[in-house]
N, C-alpha and C positions, 0 to 999 in steps of 0.2 A: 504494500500500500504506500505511494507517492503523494505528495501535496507536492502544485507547481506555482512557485512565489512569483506575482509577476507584478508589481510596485515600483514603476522607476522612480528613484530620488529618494528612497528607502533602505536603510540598512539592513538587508539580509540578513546577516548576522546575530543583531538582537534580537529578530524575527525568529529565527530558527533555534533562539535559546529558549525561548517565551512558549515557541509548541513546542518545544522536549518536552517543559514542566508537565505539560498538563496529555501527552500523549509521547512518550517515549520511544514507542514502535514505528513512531511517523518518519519515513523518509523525506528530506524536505528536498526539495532541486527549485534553483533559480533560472526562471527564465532568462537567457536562450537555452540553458544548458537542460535541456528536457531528457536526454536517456531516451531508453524506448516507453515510446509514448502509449504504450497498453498497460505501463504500474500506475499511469496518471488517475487517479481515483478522485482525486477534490483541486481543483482550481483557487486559489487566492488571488483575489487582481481587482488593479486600476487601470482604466484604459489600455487594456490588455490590447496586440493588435491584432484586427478584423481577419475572422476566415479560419483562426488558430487552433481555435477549442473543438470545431469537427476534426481535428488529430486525434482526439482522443478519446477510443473507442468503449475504455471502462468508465466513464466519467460518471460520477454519482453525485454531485453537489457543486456548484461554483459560487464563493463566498467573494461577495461583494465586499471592498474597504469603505463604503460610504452606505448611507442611508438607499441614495436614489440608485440605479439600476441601468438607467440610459445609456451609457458606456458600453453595456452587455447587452443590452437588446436591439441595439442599432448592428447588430453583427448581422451579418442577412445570413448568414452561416450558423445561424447558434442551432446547437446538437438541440432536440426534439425531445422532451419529458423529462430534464435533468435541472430538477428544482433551482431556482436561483435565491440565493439567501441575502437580505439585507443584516447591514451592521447599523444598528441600534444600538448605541454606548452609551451607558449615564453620563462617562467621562467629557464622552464630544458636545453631549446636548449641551453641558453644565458650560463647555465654551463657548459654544456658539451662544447660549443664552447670556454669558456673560461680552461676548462681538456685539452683540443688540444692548446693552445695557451702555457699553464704553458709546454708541455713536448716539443714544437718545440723550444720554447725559450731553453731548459735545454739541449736536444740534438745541438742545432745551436752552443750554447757558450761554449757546450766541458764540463757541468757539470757534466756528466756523465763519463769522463775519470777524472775528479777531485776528483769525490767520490772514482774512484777505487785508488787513488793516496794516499788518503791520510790514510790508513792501511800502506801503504808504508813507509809514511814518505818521500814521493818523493816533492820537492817544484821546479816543473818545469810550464814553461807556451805550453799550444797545439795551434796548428795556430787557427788563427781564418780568418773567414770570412765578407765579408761585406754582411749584408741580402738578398739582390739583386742578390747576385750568388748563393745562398741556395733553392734550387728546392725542394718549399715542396708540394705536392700531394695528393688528397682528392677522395679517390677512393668510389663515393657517392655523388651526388651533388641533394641529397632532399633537403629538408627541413633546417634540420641540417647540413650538407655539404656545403650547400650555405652559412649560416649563416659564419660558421666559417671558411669556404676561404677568406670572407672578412675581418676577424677581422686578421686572420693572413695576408692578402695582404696589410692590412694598416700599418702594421708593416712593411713593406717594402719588403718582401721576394717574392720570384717570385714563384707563386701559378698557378696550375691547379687543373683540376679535371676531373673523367672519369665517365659517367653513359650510360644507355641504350637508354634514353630518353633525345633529345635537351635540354641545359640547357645554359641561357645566364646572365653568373654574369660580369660585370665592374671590366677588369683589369684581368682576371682569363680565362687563355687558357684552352679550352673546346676541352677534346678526346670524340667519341660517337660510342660506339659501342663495340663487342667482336675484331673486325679486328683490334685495336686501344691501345687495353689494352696494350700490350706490350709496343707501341710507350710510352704509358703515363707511364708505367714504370720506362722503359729506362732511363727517364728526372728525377727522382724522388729522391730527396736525403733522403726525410723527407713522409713517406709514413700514413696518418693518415686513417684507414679503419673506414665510417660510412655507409657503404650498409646493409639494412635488410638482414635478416635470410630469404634465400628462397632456393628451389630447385638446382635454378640456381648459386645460390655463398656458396653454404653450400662448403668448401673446396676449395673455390678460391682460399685463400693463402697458397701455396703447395710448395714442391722445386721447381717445374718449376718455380712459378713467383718470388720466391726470387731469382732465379739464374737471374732474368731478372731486377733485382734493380741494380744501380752503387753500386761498392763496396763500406763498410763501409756504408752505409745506414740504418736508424734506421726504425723500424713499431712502430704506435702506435696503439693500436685498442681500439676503443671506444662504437662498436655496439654492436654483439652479436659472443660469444665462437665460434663456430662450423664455422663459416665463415674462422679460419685461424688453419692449423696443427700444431698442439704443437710442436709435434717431428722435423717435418721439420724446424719449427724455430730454435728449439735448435742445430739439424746440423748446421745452417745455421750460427749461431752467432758459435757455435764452432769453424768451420772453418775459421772463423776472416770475411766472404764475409759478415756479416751484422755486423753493430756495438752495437748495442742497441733494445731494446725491451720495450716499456712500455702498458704495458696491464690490462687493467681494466675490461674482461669480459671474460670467458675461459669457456672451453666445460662443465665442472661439476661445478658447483657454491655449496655451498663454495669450493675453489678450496682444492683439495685432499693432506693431510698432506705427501706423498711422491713425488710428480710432482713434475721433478727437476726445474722448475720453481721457487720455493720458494727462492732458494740457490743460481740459477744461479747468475755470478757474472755481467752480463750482461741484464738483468729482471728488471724490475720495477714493483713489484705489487701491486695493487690498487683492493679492495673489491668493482669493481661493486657502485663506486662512483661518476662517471662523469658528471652523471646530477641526480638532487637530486629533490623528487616530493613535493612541499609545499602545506601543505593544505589547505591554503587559494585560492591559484591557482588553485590547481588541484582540489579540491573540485563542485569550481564555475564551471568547465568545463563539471563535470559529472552532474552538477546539469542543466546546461542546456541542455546536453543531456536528462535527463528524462522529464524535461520541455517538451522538443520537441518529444519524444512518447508519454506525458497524450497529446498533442495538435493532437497526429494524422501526426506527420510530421517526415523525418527521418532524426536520429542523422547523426553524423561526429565528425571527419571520420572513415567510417568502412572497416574492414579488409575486402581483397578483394582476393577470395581463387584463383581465376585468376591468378594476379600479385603475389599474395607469401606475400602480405602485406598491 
């Protein structure tokens, strides 16, 4: 039995110490170095490249390094019945929810009109607000969305959140539904986008719904690229109706050395860092996943080609 690491920009290494603990018997191989490709029994991978995994003909599990899946099922090749497992980590939510927490604070106290001040030379103060009137937004209320409406509602700020599906968090106005989305717009000062990558939100944030944010209203996005229009952003903040942008996930990863995103003076950009995978945690998680295929039982959670995620 072979596990094939395939994680560029990752230490193998600590990788392959982290599955000994918790499965000793595990062969690990780094991709390219595959062996013959019939020991390959569980896949671990990021943007693994297209066409690879019909190689391998014992394949029983392919353990995503992220939450979303898109990476994997953009394969027009991908092998037929061979569950695909999301990574779910306390560790990454509690960062990423802590990435949403660092940019509502930095937009709430006007950091972002400070940074643009001081090329200036300008030494003025911008109003400020009491948290409590700062409507910040969480378009997303899984897993992650949950987590971190609370961590920004304990801060004080007055927090909703909009999804498809009833969601009931303490303290946190809940919009449900597409008839709804605008409502929960509307109210939104501080808009943090964590909805999966599906059919149904690929291009959600478009001119229409930035025209339906309060002016001045900042997006952060923290899930995945292709859910928000670049262009439309940058109208959007051109024309002053939105104030700010901090985005850490964008439709071409590495993002492309001409997107005027890089320059914009209104952009925050961040490489695809918000929640960060530890091999100690995320290790343990795959390893109890494969635990639970040698037992005959099935992993979690798995992408569910239904729902988009």
């Amino acid at each position: 039995m072979a596990l094939l690491f395939s994680y560029a920009g990752a230490d193998p290494e600590s990788w392959r110490q982290e599955f000994a603990k918790h499965i000793p018997d595990l062969e690990f191989r780094v991709f390219p170095e595959v062996g013959d490709p019939q020991d390959i029994e569980y896949v671990a991978l990021w943007m693994h490249p297209l066409g690879d995994l019909r190689n391998y003909p014992n394949l029983k599990a392919i353990l995503s390094f992220g939450a979303g899946v898109e990476h994997i099922i953009r394969d027009p090749d991908l092998p037929a019945g061979v569950p695909i497992v999301r990574l779910v980590d306390d560790l990454v939510v509690r960062d990423m929810a802590m990435h949403a927490v660092h940019w509502v604070i930095h937009f709430h106290r006007n950091y972002h009109l400070y940074q643009q001040d001081q090329p200036k030379k300008l030494w003025r103060r911008h109003p400020h607000r009491d948290p409590a009137q700062r409507r910040v937004g969480f378009l997303g209320m899984g897993a992650m969305g949950a987590v971190a409406a609370k961590f920004v509602r304990d801060l004080g700020f007055s927090v909703s959140g909009w999804g498809r599906d009833p969601v009931n968090v303490e303290g946190v106005e809940f919009y449900q539904g597409d008839e709804r989305l605008t409502e929960f717009l509307q109210r939104t000062d501080i808009l943090i986008n964590v909805l999966p990558l599906t059919p149904a939100t690929e291009n959600l944030l478009n001119a229409a719904r930035f025209a339906q944010l309060p002016a001045g209203a900042c997006v952060i996005n923290i899930s995945r690229g292709p859910i928000l229009v670049e262009e439309d952003l940058v109208a959007a903040l051109d024309s002053s109706h939105l104030g700010a942008a901090a985005l850490d996930v964008f439709r071409s990863e590495p993002l492309v050395h001409n997107s005027p995103l890089w320059n914009h003076p209104k952009v925050f950009v961040t490489p695809h860092i918000a929640g960060i995978n530890y091999a100690h945690s995320a290790a343990k998680l795959m390893a109890d996943n494969i635990k639970r295929v040698r037992a005959g039982e099935q992993p979690f959670p798995i992408y569910d080609p239904v729902r988009g995620y």
